[in-house]
Structures are given as structure tokens and as C-alpha cells.
C-alpha positions as a Markdown table, in Angstrom:
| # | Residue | x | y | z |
|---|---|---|---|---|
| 1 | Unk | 80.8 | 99.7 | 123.7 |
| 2 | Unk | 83.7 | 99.1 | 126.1 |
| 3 | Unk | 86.0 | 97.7 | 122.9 |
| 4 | Unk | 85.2 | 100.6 | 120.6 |
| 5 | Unk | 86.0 | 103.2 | 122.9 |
| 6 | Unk | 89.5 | 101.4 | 123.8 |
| 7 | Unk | 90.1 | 100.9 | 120.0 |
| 8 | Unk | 89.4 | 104.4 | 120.0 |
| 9 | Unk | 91.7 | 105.8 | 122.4 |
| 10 | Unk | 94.1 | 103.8 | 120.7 |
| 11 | Unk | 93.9 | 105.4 | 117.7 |
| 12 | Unk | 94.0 | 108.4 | 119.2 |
| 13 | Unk | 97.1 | 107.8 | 120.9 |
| 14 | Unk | 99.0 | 106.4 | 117.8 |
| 15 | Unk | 98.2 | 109.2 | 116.4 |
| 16 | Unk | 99.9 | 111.7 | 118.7 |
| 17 | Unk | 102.8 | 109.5 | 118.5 |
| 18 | Unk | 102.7 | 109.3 | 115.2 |
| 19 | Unk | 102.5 | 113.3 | 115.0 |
| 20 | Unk | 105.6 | 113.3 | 117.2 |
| 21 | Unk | 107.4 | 111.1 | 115.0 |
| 22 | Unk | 106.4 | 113.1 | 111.9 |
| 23 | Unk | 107.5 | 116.7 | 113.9 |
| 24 | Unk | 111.1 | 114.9 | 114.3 |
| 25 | Unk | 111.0 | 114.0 | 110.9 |
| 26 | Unk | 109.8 | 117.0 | 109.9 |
| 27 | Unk | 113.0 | 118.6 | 111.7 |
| 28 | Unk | 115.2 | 116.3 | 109.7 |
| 29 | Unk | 113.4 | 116.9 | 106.8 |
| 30 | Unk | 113.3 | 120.6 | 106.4 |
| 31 | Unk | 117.0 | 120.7 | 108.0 |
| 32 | Unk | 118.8 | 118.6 | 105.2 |
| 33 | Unk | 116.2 | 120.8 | 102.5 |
| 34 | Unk | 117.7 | 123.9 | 103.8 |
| 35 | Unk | 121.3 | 123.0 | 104.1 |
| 36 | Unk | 121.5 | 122.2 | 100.6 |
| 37 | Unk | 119.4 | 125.4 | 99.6 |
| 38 | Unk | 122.3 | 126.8 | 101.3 |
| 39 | Unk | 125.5 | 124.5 | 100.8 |
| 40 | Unk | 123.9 | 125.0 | 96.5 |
| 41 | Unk | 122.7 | 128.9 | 96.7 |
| 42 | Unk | 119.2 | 127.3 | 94.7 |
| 43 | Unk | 115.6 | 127.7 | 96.2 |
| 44 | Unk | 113.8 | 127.4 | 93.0 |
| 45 | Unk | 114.2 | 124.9 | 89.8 |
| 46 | Unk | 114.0 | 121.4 | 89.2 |
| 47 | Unk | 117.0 | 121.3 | 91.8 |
| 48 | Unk | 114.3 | 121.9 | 94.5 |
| 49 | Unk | 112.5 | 118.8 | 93.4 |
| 50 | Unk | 115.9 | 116.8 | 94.2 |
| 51 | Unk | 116.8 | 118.4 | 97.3 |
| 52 | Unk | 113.4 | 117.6 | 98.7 |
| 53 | Unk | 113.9 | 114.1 | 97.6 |
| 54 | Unk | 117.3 | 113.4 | 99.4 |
| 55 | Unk | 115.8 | 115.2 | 102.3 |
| 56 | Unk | 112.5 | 113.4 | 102.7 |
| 57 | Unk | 113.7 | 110.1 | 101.9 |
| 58 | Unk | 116.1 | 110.4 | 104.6 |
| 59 | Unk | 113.8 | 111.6 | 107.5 |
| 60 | Unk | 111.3 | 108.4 | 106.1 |
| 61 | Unk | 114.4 | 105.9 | 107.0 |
| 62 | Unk | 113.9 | 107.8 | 110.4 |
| 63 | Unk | 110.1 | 107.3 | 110.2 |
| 64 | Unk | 110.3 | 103.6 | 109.3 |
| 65 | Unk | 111.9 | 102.6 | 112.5 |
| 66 | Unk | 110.1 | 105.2 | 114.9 |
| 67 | Unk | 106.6 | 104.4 | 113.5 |
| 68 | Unk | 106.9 | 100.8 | 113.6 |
| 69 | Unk | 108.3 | 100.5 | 117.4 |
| 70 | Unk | 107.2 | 103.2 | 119.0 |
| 71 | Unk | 104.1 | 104.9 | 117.3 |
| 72 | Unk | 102.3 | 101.8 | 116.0 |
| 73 | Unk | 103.8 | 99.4 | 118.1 |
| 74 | Unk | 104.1 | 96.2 | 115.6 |
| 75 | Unk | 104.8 | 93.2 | 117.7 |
| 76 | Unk | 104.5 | 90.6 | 114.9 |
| 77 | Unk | 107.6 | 89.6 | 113.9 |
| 78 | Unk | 106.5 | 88.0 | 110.8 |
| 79 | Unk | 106.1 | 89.1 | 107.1 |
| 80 | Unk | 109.0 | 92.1 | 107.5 |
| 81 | Unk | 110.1 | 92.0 | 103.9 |
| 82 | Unk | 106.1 | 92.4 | 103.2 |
| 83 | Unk | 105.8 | 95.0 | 105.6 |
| 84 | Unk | 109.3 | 97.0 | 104.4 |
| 85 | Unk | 108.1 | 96.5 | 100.9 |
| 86 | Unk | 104.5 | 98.3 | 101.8 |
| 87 | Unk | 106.6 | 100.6 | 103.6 |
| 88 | Unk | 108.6 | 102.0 | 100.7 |
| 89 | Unk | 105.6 | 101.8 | 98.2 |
| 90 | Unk | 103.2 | 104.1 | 100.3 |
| 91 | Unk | 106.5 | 106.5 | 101.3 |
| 92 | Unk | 107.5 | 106.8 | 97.7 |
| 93 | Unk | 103.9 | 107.4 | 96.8 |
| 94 | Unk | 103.3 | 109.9 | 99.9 |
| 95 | Unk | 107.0 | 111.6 | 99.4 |
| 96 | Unk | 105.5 | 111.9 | 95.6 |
| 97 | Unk | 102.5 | 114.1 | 97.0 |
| 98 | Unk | 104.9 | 115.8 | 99.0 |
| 99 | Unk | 107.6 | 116.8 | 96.3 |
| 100 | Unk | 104.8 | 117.3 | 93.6 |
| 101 | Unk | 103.3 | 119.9 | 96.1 |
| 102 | Unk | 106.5 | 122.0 | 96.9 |
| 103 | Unk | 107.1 | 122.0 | 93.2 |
| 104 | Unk | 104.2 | 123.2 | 92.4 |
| 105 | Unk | 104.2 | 125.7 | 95.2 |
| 106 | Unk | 107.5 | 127.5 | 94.3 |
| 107 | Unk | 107.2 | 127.2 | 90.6 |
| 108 | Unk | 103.3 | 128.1 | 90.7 |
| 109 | Unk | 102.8 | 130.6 | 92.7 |
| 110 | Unk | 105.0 | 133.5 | 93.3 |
| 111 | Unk | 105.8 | 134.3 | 97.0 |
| 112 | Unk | 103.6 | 137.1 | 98.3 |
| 113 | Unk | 103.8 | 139.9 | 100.3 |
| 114 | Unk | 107.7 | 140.5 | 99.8 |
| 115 | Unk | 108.7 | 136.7 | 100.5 |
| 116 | Unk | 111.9 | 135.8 | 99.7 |
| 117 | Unk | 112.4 | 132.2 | 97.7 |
| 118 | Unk | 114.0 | 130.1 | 100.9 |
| 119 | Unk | 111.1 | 131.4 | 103.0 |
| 120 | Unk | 108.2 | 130.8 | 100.5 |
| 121 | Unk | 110.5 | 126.7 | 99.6 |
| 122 | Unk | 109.3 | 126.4 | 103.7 |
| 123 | Unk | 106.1 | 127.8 | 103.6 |
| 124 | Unk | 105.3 | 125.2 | 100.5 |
| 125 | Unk | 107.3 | 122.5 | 102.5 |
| 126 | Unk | 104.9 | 123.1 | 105.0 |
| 127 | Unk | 101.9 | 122.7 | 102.8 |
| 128 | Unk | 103.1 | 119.1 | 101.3 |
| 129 | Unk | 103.7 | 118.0 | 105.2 |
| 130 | Unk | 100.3 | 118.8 | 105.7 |
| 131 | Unk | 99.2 | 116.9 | 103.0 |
| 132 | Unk | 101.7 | 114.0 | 103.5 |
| 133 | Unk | 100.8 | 113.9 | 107.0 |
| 134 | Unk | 96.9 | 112.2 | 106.6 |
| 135 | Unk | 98.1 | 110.0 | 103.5 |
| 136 | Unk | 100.8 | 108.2 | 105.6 |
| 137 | Unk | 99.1 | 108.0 | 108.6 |
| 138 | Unk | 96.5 | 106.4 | 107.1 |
| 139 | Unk | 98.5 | 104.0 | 105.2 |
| 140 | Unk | 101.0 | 103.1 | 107.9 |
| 141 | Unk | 98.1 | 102.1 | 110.4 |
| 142 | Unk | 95.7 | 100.2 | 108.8 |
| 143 | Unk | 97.8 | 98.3 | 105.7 |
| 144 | Unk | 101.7 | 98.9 | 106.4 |
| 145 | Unk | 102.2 | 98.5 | 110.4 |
| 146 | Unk | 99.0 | 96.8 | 111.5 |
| 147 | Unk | 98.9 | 94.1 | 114.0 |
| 148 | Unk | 96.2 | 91.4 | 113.4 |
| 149 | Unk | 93.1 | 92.0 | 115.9 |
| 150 | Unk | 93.4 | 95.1 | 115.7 |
């Protein structure tokens, strides 16, 4: 009962780290979206898909190194290309969701209740983090930075 509870609290624990790490992602994320919304003048179009790209891929070079030493603490040293290789698959895959979601939501669905574009790109942005959130947690801890015996 003892071990369960402790693996428990673990989890529990990477996963407010992990949260953490995803908020200061998120921050880098949705900083380099909107400065290119701005530096371009476009919040809607298949431009969106690309700026979200460029933007989430660099706040996941971010992720890669937070999550794995701090948040998930991987202390095997061994099988790094496997693990940078899962790494990329599951972040392409979750920064697919992700893009596929803000597209959808500002080419969908028109803003409501008087909302301009850039505000309803951010409201959609913040919809796909959601979403992105449980897929790469759940990746990252039990396949891409798990420690064996755990």
C-alpha cells in the first residue's frame, strides 16, 4: 500500500512540474504565435497553420530539455537517440492535434460575441493546449522519459 501511494504522489508531482513546464512553454508558444500575427498583419489562413508550427516547435525544444531533467527526472543515461527519437515522434504527433485544432477553430467557427480574429487565434490556441496537454503528458511519462522501475 506504502509503494502505491509513493508511486502515486509521484505522479502527482511530475505532473505539476510538468504543468509548469507546459505554462512556460505555453508563454513561448503563444508569444512567438502572436509576434508573427503581428510582425505579418495575418490571424486567419493557412498562414496560421505555419505560424503555430514555428511557434510550437520552438517552445517543444524548450519542453524537451525541461521535461526530461526537471519534470520527469530521467537519470538513465542510456538509449538518448531512442528517447530523442520518441521525443520528436509524440511532439510532432501532439503539435499535429494542436495545429489541427487552432485551424479548425479559426477557420470553423467564427468568433462570437464581437471577437476580433487575434483574440479568437488565442482563445483556439488555448483549446489545442488543452488538448495537447493530456496527449503529451501521457506520452512523455510512461514511453518517452520513463526510468525503468518505475
Amino acid at each position: 500500500m506504502r509503494n502505491i501511494l509513493s508511486i502515486k504522489n509521484k505522479s502527482i508531482f511530475q505532473f505539476f512540474r510538468f504543468v509548469a513546464v507546459g505554462l512556460l512553454n505555453t508563454g513561448i508558444d503563444f508569444g512567438i504565435l502572436n509576434i508573427l500575427v503581428w510582425f505579418f498583419g495575418i490571424a486567419i489562413g493557412w498562414p496560421v497553420a505555419v505560424f503555430n508550427i514555428v511557434a510550437t516547435g520552438i517552445a517543444m525544444v524548450n519542453s524537451y530539455f525541461l521535461n526530461k531533467y526537471w519534470a520527469f527526472k530521467k537519470t538513465e543515461k542510456n538509449n538518448t537517440a531512442k528517447e530523442g527519437f520518441l521525443f520528436v515522434i509524440f511532439t510532432f504527433l501532439g503539435m499535429g492535434i494542436n495545429t489541427g485544432a487552432v485551424y479548425c477553430f479559426v477557420n470553423f467557427f467564427d468568433p462570437l460575441f464581437g471577437i476580433n480574429e487575434t483574440l479568437w487565434l488565442n482563445l483556439g490556441k488555448i483549446f489545442a493546449t488543452v488538448l495537447s496537454l493530456f496527449w503529451n503528458f501521457f506520452w512523455y511519462k510512461f514511453i518517452v522519459f520513463r526510468n525503468k522501475g518505475n
